[in-house]
Steps between C-alpha positions, in 0.01 A plus 500: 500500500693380218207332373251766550764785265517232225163412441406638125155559397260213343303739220670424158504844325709530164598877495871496403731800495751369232485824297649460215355647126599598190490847332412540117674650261317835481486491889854468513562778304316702738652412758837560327420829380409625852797295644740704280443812676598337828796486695583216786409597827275775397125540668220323264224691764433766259567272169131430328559136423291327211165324565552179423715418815246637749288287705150558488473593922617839668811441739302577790255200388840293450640541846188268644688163368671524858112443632382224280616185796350612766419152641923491584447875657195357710689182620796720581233720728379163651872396582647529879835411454682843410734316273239303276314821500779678326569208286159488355499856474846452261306233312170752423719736402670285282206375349382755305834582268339251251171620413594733226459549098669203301606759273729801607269770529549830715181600690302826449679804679243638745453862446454705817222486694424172374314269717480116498247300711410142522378221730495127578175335621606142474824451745475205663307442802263810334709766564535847312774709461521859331802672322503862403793676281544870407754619280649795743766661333623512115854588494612273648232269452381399824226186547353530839267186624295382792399136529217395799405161565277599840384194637868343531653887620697531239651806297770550271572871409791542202622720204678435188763714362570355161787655303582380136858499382613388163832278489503390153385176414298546842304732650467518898216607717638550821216415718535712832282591781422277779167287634426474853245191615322522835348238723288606747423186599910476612518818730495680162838299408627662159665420210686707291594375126686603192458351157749369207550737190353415151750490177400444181729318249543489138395819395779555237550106436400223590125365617313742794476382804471642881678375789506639834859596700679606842352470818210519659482490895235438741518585883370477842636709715299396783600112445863571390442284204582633138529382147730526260357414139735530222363458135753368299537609106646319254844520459643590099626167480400285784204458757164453513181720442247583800712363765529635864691462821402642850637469844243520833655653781435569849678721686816440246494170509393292152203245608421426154552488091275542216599424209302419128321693232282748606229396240549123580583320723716687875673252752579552855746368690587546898846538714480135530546433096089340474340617184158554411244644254441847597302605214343387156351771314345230225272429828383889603147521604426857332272699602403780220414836611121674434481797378190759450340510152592784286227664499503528879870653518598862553660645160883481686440152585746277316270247261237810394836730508672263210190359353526603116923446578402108586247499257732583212721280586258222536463589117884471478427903323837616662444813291164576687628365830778778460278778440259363794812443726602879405185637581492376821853651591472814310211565720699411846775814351265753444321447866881512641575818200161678659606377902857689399306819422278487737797460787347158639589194563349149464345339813413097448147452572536188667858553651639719738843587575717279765588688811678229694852574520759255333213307287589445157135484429434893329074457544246259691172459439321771607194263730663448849496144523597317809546129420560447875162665680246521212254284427508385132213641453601813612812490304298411171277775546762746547661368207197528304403881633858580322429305151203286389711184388184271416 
């Protein structure tokens, strides 16, 4: 088993999440000025931040860096032994935290009703997979997400509850909301998972850079097992950037360690003391998403939603990126100002509320898809009924 959990990937890929940059002097004046009517603690949701620190992708594009290994997620699937399933299910989701900007840069809020969609036609072994995000609530902002890969059974239905708070030199986004993976392959075995929290340093002094905090905690509860990830930040005066350490458990009892940098290199070791290289994310095999051409996309899909936005800023015009980027949410208030009036409410398009009682999930995808009894076929058609993807 040991063997089988430590085995890293053999396709060199040099995406780095190192994230570090420095601000200009007019940028930093910006950034001061708006920083000067803050207070710590206080909620940066409703704070219109400055162009130049926003990535050129909406958040609900963002969120499908958790999807870009799926050769770990398909080995996983493949795996009998419950314990080296749920160890390469830790090391999937650990793979991802890397692929990000160099720079620190703060992804495009989604407005509501927003809707992401993309696919993958070159997992190994030919396989496709599908992922589908809508933008279901505003205040809070709420990210909810489907993810299908049909021919191995598996789903993964999540939201994202970001909430920005600024703490001086930092800002926080608190990332909440949960993820749950399914195998249908497994007696529809699930997985439920958590992620770190994003803070940005430097803003007042010093050189920006991200780094991501607390815990993050993956569990089985069918398997007993559970994982406790803790990403470590750098200390004032002493420790290390990027570093984590996580305890496996089953049933209470630690079976194993991981311990490293989450955008290097991790190490495991067992209850008997033998280490081993869990993970080396210089070596991910990547697989980049597809997504429709513009021109093909409804007008509340994401890339045809923030075109002139990205466009601008491809121009580095920050002054007609802010206008564009205004637009665009100007728009979203007077649909919610004419919704008031009107005594309605908003209904997701692709997203319907969550009736099961005690899931922290608020909306599922509205196409009933049983990764257990339906064909994939069947569950890609169903998918497809809902949302042309490709």
């Amino acid at each position: 088993m040991k063997n089988k959990i430590a085995r890293s990937e053999s396709v060199d890929n040099s995406l780095s999440g190192e994230g570090v940059e420095e601000i200009d002097s007019d940028n930093q004046s910006i950034l001061l000025g708006i920083i000067s009517q803050l207070r710590p603690g206080c909620d940066l949701s409703r704070i219109t931040l400055p162009t130049f620190i926003l990535e050129k992708k909406s958040m609900l594009e963002r969120i499908t860096n958790a999807f870009l290994t799926p050769g770990i997620l398909i080995e996983a699937n493949h795996t009998e032994d419950e314990t080296e399933r749920f160890m390469l299910i830790v090391k999937w989701y650990l793979s991802g935290w890397h692929i990000a900007p160099k720079a620190v840069k703060k992804p495009l809020n989604p407005v509501l009703g927003e809707i992401f969609s993309c696919y993958w036609n070159d997992i190994p072994e030919g396989r496709e997979a599908f992922y589908i995000a809508e933008q279901t609530s505003h205040h809070p902002p709420e990210s909810s997400y489907f993810y299908l890969m049909p021919e191995q059974r598996i789903r993964a239905d999540g939201v994202l509850i970001p909430k920005s708070k600024f703490l001086g030199n930092s800002s926080a986004a608190m990332m909440e909301g949960i993820a749950r993976l399914t195998l249908g392959m497994h007696d529809c075995e699930t997985y439920t998972v958590t992620q770190p929290n994003i803070y940005c340093r430097g803003i007042l002094f010093g050189k920006l850079r991200y780094e991501l905090g607390d815990h993050m905690l993956i569990k089985c509860e069918k398997t007993g097992l559970e994982a406790d990830i803790e990403f470590k930040t750098k200390g004032f005066i002493s420790g290390e950037y990027d570093t984590i350490e996580g305890r496996v458990k089953r049933h209470g009892k630690q079976i194993f360690t991981i311990t490293g940098k989450w955008n290097g290199l991790m190490e495991i070791k067992d209850y008997n003391g033998t280490r081993g290289l869990f993970y080396d994310t210089a070596k991910s095999s990547i697989c980049p998403a597809r997504v429709k051409t513009v021109d093909e996309q409804l007008p509340n899909e994401s890339q045809k939603l923030w075109q002139s936005t990205i466009l601008a800023l491809d121009k580095g015009d920050h002054e007609l990126a802010t206008k564009e980027k205004f637009d665009v949410e100007d728009k979203q208030r007077q649909e919610a100002k004419l919704r008031n009036e009107n005594g309605e409410e908003f209904v997701p398009l692709l997203f319907t509320k969550n009736l099961a009682d005690g899931d922290d999930i608020p909306f599922i995808i509205k196409a009933r898809i049983d990764v257990a009894s339906d064909s994939p076929s069947t569950m890609v058609s169903k998918l497809f009924d809902l949302h042309r993807i490709k």
